[in-house]
ROSE-80617 format. One record per residue (C-alpha): residue in one letter; x, y, z. Coordinates in nm, 4 decimals. Example, Ala and Ser with C-alpha at 12.3 -4.5 7.8 and 13.67 -1.06 7.14 Angstrom:
<atoms>
(atom 'A', (1.2300, -0.4500, 0.7800)),
(atom 'S', (1.3670, -0.1060, 0.7140)),
</atoms>
This chain:
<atoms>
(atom 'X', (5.1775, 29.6230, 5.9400)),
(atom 'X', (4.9288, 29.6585, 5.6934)),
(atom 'X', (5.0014, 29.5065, 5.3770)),
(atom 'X', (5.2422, 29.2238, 5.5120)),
(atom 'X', (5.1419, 28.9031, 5.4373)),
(atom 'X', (4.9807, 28.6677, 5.6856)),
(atom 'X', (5.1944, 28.4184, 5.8094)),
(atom 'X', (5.0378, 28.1367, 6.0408)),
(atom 'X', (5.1352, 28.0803, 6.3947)),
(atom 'X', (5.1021, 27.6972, 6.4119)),
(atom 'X', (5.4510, 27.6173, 6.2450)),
(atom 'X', (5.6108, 27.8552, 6.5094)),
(atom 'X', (5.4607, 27.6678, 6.8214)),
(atom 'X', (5.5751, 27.3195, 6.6901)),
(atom 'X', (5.9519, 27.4472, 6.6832)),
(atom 'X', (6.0602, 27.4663, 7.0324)),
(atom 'X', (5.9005, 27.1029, 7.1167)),
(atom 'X', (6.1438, 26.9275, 6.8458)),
(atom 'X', (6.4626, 26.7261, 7.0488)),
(atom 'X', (6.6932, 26.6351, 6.8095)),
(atom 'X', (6.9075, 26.4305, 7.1541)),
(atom 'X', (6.7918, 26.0284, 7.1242)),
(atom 'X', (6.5854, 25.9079, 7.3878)),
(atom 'X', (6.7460, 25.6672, 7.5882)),
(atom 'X', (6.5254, 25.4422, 7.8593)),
(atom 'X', (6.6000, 25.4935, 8.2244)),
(atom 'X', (6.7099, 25.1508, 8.3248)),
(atom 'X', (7.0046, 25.1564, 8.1076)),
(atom 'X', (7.1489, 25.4563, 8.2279)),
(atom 'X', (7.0546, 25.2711, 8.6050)),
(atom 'X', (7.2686, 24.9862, 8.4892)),
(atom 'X', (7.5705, 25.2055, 8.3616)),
(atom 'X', (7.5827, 25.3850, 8.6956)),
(atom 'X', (7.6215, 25.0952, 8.9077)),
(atom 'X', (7.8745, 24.9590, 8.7011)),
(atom 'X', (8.0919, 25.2413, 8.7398)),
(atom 'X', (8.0391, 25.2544, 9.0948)),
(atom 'X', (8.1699, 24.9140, 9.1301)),
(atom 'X', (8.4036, 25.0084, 8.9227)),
(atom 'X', (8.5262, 25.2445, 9.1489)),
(atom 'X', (8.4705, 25.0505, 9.4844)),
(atom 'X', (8.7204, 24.7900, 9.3500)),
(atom 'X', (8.9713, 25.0103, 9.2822)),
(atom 'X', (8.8884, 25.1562, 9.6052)),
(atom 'X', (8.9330, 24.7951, 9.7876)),
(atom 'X', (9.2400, 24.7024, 9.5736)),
(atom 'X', (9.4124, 25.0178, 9.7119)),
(atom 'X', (9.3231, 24.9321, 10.0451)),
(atom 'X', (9.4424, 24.5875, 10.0080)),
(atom 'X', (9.7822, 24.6736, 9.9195)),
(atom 'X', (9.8141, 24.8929, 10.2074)),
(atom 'X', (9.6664, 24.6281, 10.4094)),
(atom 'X', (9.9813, 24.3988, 10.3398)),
(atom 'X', (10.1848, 24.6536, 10.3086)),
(atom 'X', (10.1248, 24.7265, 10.6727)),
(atom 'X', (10.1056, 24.3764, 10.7543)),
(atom 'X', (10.4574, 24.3154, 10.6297)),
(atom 'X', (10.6142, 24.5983, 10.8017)),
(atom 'X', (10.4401, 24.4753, 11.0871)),
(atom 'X', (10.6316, 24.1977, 11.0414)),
(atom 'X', (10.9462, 24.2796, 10.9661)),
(atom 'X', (10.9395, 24.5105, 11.2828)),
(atom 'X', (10.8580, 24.2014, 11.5079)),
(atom 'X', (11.1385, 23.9983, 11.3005)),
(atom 'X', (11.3724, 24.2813, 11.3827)),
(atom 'X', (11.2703, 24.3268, 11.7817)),
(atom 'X', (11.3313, 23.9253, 11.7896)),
(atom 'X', (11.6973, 23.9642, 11.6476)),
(atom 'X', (11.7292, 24.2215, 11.8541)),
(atom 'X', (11.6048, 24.1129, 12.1740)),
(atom 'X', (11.8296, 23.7729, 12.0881)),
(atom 'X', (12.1298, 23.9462, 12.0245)),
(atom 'X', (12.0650, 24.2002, 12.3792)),
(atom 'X', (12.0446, 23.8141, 12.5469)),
(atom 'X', (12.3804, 23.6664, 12.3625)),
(atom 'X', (12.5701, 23.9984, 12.4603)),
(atom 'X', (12.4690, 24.0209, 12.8014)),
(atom 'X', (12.5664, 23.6465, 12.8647)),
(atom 'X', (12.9152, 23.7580, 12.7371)),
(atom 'X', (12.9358, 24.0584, 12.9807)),
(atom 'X', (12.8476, 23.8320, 13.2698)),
(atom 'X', (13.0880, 23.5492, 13.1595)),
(atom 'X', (13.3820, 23.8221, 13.1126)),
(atom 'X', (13.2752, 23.9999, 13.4617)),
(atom 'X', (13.3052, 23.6540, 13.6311)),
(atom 'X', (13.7038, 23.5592, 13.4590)),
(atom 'X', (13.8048, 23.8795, 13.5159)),
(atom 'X', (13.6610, 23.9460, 13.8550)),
(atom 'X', (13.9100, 23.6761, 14.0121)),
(atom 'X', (14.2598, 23.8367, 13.8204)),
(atom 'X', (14.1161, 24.1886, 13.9332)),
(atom 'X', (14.1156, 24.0419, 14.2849)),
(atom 'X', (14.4419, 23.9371, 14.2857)),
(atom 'X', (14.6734, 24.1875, 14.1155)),
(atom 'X', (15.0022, 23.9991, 14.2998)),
(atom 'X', (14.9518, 23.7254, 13.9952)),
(atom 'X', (15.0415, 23.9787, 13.7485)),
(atom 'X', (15.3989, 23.8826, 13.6402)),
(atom 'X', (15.6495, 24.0554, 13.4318)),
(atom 'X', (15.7582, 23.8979, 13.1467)),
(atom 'X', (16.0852, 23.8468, 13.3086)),
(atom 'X', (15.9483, 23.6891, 13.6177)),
(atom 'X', (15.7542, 23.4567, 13.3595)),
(atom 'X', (16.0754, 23.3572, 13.2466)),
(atom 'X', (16.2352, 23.3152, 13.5914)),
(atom 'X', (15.9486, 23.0871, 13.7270)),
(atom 'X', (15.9545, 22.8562, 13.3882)),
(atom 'X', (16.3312, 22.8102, 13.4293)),
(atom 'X', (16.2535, 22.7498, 13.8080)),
(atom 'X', (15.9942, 22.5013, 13.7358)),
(atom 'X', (16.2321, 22.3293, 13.4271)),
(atom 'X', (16.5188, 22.2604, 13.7513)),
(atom 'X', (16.2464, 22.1086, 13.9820)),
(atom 'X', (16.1086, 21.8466, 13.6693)),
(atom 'X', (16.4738, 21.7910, 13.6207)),
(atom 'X', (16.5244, 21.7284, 14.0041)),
(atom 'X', (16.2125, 21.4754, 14.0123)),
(atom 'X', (16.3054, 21.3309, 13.6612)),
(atom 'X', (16.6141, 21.2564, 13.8588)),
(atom 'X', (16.4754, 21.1306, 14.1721)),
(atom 'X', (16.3009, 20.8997, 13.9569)),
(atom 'X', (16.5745, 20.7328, 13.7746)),
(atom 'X', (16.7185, 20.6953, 14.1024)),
(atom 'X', (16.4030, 20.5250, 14.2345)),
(atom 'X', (16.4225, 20.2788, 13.9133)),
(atom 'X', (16.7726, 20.2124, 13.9618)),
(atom 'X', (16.7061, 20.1248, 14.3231)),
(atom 'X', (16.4257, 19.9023, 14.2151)),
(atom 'X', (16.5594, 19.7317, 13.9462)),
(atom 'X', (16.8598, 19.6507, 14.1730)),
(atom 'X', (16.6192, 19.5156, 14.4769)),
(atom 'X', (16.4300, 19.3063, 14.1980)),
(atom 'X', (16.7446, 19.1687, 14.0815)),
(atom 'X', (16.8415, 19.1063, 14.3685)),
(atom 'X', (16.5746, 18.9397, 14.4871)),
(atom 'X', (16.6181, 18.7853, 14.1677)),
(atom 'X', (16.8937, 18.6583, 14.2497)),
(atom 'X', (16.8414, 18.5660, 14.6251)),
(atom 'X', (16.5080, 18.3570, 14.4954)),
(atom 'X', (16.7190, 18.1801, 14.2391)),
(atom 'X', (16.9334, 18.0556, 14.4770)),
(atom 'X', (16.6826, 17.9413, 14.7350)),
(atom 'X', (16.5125, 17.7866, 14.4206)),
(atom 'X', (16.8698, 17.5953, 14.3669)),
(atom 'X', (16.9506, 17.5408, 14.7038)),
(atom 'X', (16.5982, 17.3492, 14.7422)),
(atom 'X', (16.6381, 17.2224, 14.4638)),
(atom 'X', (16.9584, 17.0690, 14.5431)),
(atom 'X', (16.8337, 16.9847, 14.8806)),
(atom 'X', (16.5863, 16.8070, 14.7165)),
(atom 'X', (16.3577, 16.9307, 15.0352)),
(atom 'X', (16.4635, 16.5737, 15.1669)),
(atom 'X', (16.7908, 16.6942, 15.3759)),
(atom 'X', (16.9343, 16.3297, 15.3717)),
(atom 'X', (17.2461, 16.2123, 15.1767)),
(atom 'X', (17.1926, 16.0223, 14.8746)),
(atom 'X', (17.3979, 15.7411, 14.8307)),
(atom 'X', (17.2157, 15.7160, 14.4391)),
(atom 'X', (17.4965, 15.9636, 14.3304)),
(atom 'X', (17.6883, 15.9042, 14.0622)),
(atom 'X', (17.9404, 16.1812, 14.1908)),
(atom 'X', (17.9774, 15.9669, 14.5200)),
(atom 'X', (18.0636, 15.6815, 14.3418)),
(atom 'X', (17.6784, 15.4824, 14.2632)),
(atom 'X', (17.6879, 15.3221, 13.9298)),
(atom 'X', (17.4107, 15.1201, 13.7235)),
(atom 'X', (17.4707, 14.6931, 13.7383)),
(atom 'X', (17.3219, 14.6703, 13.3721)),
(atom 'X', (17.3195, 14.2986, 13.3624)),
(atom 'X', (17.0186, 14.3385, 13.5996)),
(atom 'X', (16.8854, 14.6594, 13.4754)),
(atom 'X', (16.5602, 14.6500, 13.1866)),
(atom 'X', (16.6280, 14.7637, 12.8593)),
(atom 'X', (16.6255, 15.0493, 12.7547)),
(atom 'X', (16.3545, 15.1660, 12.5298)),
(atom 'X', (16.3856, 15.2015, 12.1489)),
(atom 'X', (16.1159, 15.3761, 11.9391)),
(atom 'X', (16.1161, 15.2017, 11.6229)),
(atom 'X', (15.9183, 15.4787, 11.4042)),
(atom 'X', (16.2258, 15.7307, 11.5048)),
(atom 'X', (16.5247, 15.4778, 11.4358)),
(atom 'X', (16.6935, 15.6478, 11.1537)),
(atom 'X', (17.0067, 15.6851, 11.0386)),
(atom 'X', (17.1511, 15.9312, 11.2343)),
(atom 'X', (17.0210, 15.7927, 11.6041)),
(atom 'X', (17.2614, 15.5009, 11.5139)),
(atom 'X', (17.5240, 15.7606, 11.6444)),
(atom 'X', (17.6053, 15.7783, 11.9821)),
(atom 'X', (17.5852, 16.2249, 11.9812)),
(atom 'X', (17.2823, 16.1683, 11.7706)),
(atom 'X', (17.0846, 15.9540, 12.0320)),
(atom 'X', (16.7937, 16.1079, 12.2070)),
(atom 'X', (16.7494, 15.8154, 12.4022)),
(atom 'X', (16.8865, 15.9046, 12.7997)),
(atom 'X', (17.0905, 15.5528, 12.9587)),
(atom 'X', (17.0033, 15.4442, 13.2915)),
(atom 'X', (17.3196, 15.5979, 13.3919)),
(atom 'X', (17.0700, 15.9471, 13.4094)),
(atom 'X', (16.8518, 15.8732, 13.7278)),
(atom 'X', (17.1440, 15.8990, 13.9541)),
(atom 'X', (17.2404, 16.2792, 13.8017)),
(atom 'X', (17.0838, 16.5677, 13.9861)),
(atom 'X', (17.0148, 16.7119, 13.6759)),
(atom 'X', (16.6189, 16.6876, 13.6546)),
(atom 'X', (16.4323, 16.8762, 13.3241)),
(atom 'X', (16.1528, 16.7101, 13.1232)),
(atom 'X', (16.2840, 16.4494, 12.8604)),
(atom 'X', (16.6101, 16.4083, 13.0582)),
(atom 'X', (16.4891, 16.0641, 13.1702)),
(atom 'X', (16.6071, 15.6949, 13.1158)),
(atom 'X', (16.2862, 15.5249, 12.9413)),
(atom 'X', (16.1995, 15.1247, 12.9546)),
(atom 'X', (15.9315, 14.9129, 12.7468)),
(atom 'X', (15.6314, 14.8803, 12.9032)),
(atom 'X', (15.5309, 14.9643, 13.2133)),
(atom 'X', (15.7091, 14.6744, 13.3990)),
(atom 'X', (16.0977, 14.6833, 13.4901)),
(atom 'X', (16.3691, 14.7390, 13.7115)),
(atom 'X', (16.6815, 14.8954, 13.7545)),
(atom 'X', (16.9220, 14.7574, 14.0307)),
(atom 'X', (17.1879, 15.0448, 14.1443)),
(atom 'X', (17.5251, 14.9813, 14.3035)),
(atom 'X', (17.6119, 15.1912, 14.5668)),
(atom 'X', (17.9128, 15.3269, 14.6492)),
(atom 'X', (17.9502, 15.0714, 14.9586)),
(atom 'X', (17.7279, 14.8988, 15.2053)),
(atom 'X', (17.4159, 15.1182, 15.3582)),
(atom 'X', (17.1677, 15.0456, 15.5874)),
(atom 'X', (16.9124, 15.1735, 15.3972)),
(atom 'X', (16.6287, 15.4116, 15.5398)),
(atom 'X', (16.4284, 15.5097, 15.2802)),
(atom 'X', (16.3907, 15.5702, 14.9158)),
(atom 'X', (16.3005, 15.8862, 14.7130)),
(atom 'X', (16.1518, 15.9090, 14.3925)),
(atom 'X', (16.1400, 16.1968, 14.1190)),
(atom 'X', (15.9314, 16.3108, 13.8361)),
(atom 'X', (15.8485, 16.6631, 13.6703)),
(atom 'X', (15.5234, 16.7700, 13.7695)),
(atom 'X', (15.2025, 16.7620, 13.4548)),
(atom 'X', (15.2403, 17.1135, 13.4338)),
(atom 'X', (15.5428, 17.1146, 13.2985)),
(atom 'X', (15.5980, 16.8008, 13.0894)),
(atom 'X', (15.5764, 16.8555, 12.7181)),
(atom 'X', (15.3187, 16.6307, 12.6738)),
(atom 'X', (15.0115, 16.7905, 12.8961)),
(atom 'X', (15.0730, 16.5084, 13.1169)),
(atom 'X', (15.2534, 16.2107, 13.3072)),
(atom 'X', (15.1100, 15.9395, 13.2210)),
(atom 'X', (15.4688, 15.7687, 13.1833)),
(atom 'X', (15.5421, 15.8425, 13.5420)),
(atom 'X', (15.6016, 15.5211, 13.7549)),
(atom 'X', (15.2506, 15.4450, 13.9842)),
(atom 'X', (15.3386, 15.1270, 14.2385)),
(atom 'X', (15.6894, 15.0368, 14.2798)),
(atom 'X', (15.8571, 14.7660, 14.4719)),
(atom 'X', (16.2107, 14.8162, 14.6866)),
(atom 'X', (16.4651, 14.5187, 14.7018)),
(atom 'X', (16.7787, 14.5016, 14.8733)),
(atom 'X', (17.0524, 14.2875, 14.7812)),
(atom 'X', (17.3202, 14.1118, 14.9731)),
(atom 'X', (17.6374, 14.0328, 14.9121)),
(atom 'X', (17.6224, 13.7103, 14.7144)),
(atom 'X', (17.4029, 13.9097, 14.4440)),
(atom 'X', (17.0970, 13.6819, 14.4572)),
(atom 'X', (16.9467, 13.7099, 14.7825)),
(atom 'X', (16.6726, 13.9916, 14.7622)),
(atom 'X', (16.5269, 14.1271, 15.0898)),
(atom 'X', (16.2155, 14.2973, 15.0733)),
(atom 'X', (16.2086, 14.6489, 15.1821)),
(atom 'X', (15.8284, 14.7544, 15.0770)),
(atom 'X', (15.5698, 14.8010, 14.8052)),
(atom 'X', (15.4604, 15.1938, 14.7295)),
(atom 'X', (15.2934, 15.4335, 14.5084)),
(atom 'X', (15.4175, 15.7305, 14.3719)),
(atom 'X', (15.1370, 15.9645, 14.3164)),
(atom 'X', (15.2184, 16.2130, 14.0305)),
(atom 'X', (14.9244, 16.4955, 14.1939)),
(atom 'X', (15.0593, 16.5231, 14.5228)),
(atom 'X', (15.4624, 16.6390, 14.4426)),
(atom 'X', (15.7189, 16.6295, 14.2185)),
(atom 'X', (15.9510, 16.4339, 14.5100)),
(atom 'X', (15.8511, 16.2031, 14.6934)),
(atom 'X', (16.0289, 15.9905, 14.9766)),
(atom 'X', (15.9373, 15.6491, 15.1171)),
(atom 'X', (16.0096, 15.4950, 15.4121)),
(atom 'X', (16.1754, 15.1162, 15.4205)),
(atom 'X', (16.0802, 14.8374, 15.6154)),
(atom 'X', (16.4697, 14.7819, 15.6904)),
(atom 'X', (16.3698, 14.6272, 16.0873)),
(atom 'X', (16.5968, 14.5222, 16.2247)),
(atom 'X', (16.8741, 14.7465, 15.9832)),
(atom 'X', (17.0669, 14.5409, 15.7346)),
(atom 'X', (17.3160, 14.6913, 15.5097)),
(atom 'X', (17.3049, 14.6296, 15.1430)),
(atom 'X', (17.5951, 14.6901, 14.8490)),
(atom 'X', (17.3052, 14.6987, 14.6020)),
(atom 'X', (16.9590, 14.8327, 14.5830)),
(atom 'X', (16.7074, 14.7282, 14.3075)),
(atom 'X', (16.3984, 14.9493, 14.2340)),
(atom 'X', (16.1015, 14.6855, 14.0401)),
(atom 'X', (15.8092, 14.9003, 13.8553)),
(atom 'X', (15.4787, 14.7256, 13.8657)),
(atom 'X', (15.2986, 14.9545, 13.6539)),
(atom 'X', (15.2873, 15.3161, 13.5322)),
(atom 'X', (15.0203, 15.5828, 13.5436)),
(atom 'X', (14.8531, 15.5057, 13.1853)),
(atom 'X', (15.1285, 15.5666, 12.9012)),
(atom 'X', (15.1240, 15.2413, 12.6691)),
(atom 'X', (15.4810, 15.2420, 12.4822)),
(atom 'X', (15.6854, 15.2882, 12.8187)),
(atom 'X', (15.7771, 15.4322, 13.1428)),
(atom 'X', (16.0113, 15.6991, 13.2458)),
(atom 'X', (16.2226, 15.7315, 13.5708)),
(atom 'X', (16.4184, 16.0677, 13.6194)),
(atom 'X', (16.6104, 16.0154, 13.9236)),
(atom 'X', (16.6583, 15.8070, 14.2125)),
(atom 'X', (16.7844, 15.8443, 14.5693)),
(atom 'X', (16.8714, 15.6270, 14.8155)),
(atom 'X', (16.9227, 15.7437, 15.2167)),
(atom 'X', (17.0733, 15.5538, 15.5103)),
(atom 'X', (17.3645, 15.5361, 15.6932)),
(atom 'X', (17.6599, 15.3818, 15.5330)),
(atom 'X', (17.8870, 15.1529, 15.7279)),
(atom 'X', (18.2226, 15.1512, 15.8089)),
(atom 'X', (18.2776, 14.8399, 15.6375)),
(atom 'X', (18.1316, 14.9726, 15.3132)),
(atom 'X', (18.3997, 15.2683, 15.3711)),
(atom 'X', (18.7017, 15.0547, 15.4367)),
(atom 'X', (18.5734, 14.8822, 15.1576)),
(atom 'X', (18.4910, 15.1565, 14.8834)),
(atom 'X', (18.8325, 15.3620, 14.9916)),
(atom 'X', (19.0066, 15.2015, 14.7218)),
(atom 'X', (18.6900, 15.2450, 14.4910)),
(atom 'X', (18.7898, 15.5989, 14.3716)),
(atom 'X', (18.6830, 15.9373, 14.4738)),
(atom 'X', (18.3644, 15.9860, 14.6142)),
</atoms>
């Protein structure tokens, strides 16, 4: 309009170019947007991690639980089989099956039979222990019987029961251990000591023996009348048994005399050796050619089989045949 006052135009044109927003330079906001998309892609990778092991572990624990159960399918199924194979054989015989009365009747008959066999075998032991003592017995007497037989089956005129006796003016002396002579041995029923008297007992044990000094002397036996002697036996317990491991007081060589009437003449009637390894009893034959009969027979020991102190001799016997003028003459002697 006319009249209105001029305004200029260059004010209005400058308005719309004013920006009041701060400029901001493109590489930062370039920076900014690839931080937040990494940002984002490691959330993004963290949540697919988790369901990574999540899966994993139920993976797991799904192959953990087909193991256990494919183990336990095996264990069961061995315990089918095992029950199908013990009862197979009672399902095949269904006689077996017994009533609990019949149970009771079988145990009662099996109780009589163990009684019946219990019995049979007390008999049997019985039986036994009667053969063995028995045979006990039986062998004990052989053992005597030999014994007394002396497995020489000749009579012994060396008895004292048949009248023999000891002359012991001619006999050695009989050993005395001086280290054991106490008190009480000066008693007659305190004496260990065995007189001479002992080798013509048949009584033969170890220490039951009639000891000398040395291992030299002689013991001259009267017999019970005039015998043409034959031979001469001598016995001693074997090593095995003698207390002392051995028998080294055993007589070794030995001499046999026989003596006349006068009681000074001495035939010779042989020289021997008694050998303690071969036996216990052993019997020698005299030189008695042509036969002579003698009241008295003397029995000289040259030497023993090592002991120092002395020598033992256990028994004695002397065989032959005994004349009738020895039996007119020992009739009046005494029993015999």
């Amino acid at each position: 309009p006319t009249g209105s006052p001029l305004v200029s135009e260059e004010p209005l044109h400058l308005l719309p170019t004013l920006d009041l927003r701060p400029e901001m330079p493109p590489s930062r906001m370039f920076k900014s947007f690839l931080s937040l998309l990494f940002q984002v892609l490691s959330v993004l990778l963290s949540l697919a991690g988790d369901v990574l092991v999540s899966m994993y572990r139920e993976v797991c624990s799904i192959r953990f639980l087909f193991t256990a159960v494919s183990l336990l399918s095996l264990f069961l199924a061995a315990i089918w089989l095992g029950l199908l194979y013990l009862v197979s054989p009672l399902e095949n015989e269904p006689k077996e099956m017994l009533t609990l009365s019949e149970y009771h009747e079988r145990v009662r008959s099996q109780g009589q039979q163990l009684q019946q066999l219990q019995a049979k075998l007390d008999k049997l032991h019985k039986e036994v222990s009667t053969v063995r003592a028995a045979n006990s017995e039986r062998v004990a007497k052989l053992v005597f019987q030999r014994l007394n037989e002396d497995f020489v089956r000749k009579p012994d005129y060396a008895l004292s029961s048949v009248g023999a006796s000891i002359d012991l003016q001619k006999t050695s002396h009989d050993y005395a251990d001086r280290n054991t002579a106490y008190f009480w041995n000066r008693f007659s029923f305190w004496n260990y000591a065995r007189p001479p008297t002992v080798i013509l007992e048949p009584h033969v044990f170890p220490g039951n023996c009639w000891a000398f000094e040395g291992d030299q002397g002689q013991v001259v036996i009267q017999l019970p009348g005039r015998v043409q002697l034959s031979d001469i036996t001598l016995q001693h317990p074997p090593p095995s048994v003698e207390h002392t491991g051995g028998a080294n007081s055993a007589p070794r060589d030995f001499a046999v005399f026989g003596l006349q009437v006068d009681d000074e003449t001495e035939v010779f009637l042989g020289k021997f050796t008694f050998d303690v390894e071969k036996s216990e009893i052993q019997t020698f034959h005299l030189q008695n050619d042509p036969p002579a009969a003698f009241p008295k027979v003397k029995i000289q020991i040259l030497s023993n089989w090592g002991h120092p102190r002395f020598t033992c001799l256990y028994r004695v016997r002397a065989h032959g045949v005994r004349t009738s003028e020895g039996a007119e003459g020992s009739a009046t002697g005494g029993p015999h």
